[in-house]
C-alpha positions in Angstrom: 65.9 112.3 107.6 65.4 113.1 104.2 68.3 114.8 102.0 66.7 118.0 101.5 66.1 118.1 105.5 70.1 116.6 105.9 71.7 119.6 104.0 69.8 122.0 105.7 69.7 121.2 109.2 71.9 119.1 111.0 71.1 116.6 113.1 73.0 117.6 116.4 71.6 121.2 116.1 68.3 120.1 116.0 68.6 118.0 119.6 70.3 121.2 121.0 67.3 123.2 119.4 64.8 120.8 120.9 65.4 122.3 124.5 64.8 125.5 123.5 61.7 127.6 122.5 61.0 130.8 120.8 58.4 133.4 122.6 57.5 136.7 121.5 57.6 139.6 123.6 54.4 141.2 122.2 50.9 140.2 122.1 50.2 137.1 119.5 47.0 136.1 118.3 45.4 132.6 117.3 44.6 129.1 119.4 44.9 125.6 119.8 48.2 124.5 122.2 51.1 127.1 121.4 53.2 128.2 124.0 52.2 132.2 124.0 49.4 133.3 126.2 46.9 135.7 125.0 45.0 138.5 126.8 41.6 137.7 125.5 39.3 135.3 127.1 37.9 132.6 124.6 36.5 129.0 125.5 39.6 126.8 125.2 41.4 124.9 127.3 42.4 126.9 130.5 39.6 127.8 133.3 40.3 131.8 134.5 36.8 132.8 136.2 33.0 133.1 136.4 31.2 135.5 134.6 27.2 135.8 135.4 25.2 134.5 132.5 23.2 137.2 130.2 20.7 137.3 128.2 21.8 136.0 124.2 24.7 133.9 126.0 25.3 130.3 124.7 24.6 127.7 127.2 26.7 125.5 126.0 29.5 127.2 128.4 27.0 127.6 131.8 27.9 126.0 134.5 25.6 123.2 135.8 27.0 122.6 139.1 26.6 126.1 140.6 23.4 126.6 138.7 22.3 123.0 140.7 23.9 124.3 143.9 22.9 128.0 144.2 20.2 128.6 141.5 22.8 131.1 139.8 23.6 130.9 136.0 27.2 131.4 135.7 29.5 130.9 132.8 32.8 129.5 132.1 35.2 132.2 131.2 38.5 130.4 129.9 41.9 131.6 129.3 43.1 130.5 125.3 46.4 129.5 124.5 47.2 130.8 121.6 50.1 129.6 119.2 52.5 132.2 117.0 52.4 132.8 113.9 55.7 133.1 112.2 56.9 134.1 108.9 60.6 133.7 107.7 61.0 136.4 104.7 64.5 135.7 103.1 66.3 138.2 100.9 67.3 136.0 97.7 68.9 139.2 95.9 72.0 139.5 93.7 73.7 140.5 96.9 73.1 137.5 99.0 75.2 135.4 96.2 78.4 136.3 97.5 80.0 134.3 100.2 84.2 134.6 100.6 84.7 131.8 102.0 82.5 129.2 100.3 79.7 130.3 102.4 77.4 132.5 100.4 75.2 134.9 102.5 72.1 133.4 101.1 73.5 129.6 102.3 74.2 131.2 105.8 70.0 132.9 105.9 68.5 129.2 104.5 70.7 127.1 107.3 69.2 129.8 110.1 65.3 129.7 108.2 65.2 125.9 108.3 66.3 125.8 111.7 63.7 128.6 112.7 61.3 126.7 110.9 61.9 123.5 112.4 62.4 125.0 116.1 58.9 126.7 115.8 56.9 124.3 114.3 58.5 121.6 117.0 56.5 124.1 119.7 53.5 123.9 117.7 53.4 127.1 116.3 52.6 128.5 112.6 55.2 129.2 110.6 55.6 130.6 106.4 58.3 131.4 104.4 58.3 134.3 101.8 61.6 134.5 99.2 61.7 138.1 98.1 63.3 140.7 95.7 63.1 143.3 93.3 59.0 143.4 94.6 58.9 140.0 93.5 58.4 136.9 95.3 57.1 133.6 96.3 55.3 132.4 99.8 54.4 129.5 101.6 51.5 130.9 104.0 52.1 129.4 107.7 50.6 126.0 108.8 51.9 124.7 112.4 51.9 120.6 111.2 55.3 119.3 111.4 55.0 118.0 107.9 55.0 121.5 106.5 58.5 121.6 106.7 59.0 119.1 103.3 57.1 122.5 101.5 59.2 124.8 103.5 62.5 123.0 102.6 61.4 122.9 99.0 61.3 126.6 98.6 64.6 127.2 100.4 66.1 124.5 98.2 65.0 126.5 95.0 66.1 130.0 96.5 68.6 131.7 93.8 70.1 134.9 94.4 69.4 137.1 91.8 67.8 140.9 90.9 68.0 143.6 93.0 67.1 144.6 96.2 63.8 147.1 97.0 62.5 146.6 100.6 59.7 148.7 99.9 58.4 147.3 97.2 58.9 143.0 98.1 57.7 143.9 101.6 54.7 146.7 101.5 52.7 143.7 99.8 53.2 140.8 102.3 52.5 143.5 105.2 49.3 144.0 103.9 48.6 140.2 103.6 49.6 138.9 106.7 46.0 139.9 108.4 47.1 138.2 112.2 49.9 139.7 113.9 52.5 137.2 115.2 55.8 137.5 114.4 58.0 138.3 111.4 61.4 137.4 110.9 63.9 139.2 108.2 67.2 137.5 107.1 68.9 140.1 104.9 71.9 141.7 103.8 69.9 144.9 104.2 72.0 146.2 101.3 69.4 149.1 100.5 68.7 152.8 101.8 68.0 152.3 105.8 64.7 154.7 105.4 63.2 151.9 103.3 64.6 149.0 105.4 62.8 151.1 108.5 59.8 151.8 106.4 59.1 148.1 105.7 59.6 147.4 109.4 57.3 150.3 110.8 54.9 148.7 108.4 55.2 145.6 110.2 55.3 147.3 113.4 52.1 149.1 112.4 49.9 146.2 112.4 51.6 145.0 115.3 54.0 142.2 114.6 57.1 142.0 116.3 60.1 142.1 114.4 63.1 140.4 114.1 66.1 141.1 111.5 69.1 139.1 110.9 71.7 141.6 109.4 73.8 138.1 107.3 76.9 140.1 106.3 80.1 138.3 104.7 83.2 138.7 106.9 85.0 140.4 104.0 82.4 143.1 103.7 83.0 143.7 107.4 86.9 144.0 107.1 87.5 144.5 103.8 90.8 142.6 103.9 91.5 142.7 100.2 95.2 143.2 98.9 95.7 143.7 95.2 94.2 146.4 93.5 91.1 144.4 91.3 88.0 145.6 89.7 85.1 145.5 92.0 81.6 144.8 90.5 77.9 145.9 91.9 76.2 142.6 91.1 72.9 144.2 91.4 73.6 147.3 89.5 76.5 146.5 87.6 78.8 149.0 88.4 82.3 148.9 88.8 85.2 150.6 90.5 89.3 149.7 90.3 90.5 150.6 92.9 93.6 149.8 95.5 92.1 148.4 99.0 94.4 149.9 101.6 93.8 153.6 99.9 90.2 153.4 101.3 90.3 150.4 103.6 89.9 153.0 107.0 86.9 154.8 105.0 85.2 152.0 104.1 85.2 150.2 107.2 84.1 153.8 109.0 81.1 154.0 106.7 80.6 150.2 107.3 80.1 150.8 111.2 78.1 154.5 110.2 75.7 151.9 108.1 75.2 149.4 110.5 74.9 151.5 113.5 72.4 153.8 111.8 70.2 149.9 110.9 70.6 149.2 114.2 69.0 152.4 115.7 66.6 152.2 113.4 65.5 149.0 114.7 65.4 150.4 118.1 63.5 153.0 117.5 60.8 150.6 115.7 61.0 148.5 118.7 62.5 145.4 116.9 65.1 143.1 117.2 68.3 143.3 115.2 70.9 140.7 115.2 74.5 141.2 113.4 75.9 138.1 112.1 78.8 137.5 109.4 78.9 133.9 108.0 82.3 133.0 109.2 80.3 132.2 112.7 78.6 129.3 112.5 74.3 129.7 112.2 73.7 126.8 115.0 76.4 128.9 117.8 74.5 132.3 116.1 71.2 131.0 116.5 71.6 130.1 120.0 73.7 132.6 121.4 70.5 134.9 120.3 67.7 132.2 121.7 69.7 132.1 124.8 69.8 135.8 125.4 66.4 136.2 124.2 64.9 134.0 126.8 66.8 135.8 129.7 64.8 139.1 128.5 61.4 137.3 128.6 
């Protein structure tokens, strides 16, 4: 195992992930040997049924033997298999620098994409990765090879968190460019108005992908355990407040669960998944708590 696969996925996670398999709900498009079934009827692998030949009908796909038996041109209708088509967007904003325990939030979303990656593509599905912020970005489109994951670990070796944080803008763009719905795949902080965090995933939902969102919080922005009054600092905006923790402690933690509960409805409502971690629980128990209860839905 190389050392940029060896930092970011470890090698007893990955034989735990290889028993395991990721299958979205909604319809997927695409072929070749994937594990997700589509509704259409192509010429692949799978025979589904007859359908009587017409005129303008390629004959490459008649069937001989009941044409030699009953004089009857019939075609071959098969059923494709059809592989997903993933793509991993990670937040790399300001935000997703801060990590209270050694653990930064962006550490914690890289760990859970390289494992995503390498589950995916181990079924034989497409996956891509896209870095965003501040409308800016830089993608990797999907390819379903198992050597794609050197490119893959590249770009989530480079990721720095820095600039702000504007769903809108970093995810409008990449909506419109992924033409093929499959699945999409957000690991975020989410530290941005919830209207434009749902507007980016109705945009999604729009063109039919289904949607996934990791909501990577640090445990101290959960319980915000602090104990000496200190200057606090907006690393995206720059901001900063004195303050003592226990005079707002109660507030803060009521408009934390206001936030997140307000995210999560939002997700509801667009029919997509949401998934609360905090990076004091590790990505591998995380990642398969969530594949484990997924596949009990399916």
């Amino acid at each position: 195992m190389s050392n940029d696969r060896a930092r970011l996925l470890d090698p007893h996670f990955v034989s735990k992930l290889a028993r395991l398999d990721l299958r979205a709900r909604l319809v997927v498009e695409g072929f070749l040997t994937g594990l997700h079934r589509s509704p259409y009827h192509g010429f692949s692998v799978e025979f589904a049924e007859h359908r009587q030949y017409m005129p303008g009908d390629p004959l490459r796909h008649l069937d001989w033997k009941v044409l030699a038996k009953s004089d009857r041109k019939y075609l071959k209708q098969y059923q494709e298999e059809t592989n997903l088509r993933a793509h991993l967007l990670v937040d790399t904003s300001a935000s997703m620098g801060y990590g209270s325990r050694g653990v930064t939030k962006l550490d914690y979303a890289r760990q859970l994409a390289a494992s995503l990656a390498y589950l995916i593509l181990g079924q034989h599905d497409a996956v891509g990765l896209f870095a965003f912020a501040q409308g800016r970005g830089e993608q990797i489109p999907a390819r379903s090879t198992m050597g794609h994951m050197r490119p893959l670990l590249g770009l989530l070796e480079r990721m720095k968190a820095s600039g702000g944080t504007d769903f809108t803008a970093s995810l409008h763009a990449l909506a419109e460019r992924i033409t093929r719905r499959g699945l999409v795949m957000i690991l975020s902080d989410l530290l941005d108005e919830p209207e434009k965090v749902a507007q980016a995933i109705h945009h999604f939902r729009h063109r039919r992908h289904e949607v996934l969102v990791f909501h990577i919080l640090d445990p101290q922005e959960v319980a915000f355990d602090f104990n000496r009054e200190a200057v606090y600092v907006d690393v995206e905006g720059g901001a900063r407040v004195t303050t003592r923790p226990r005079e707002l402690r109660d507030d803060y933690r009521a408009r934390l669960t206001e936030w997140r509960d307000r995210l999560r409805a939002i997700c509801i409502e667009k029919r997509a998944d949401y998934v609360a971690l905090t990076t004091d629980v590790p990505y591998d128990r995380a990642l398969l708590e969530y594949l484990g209860k997924r596949s009990r839905l399916l």
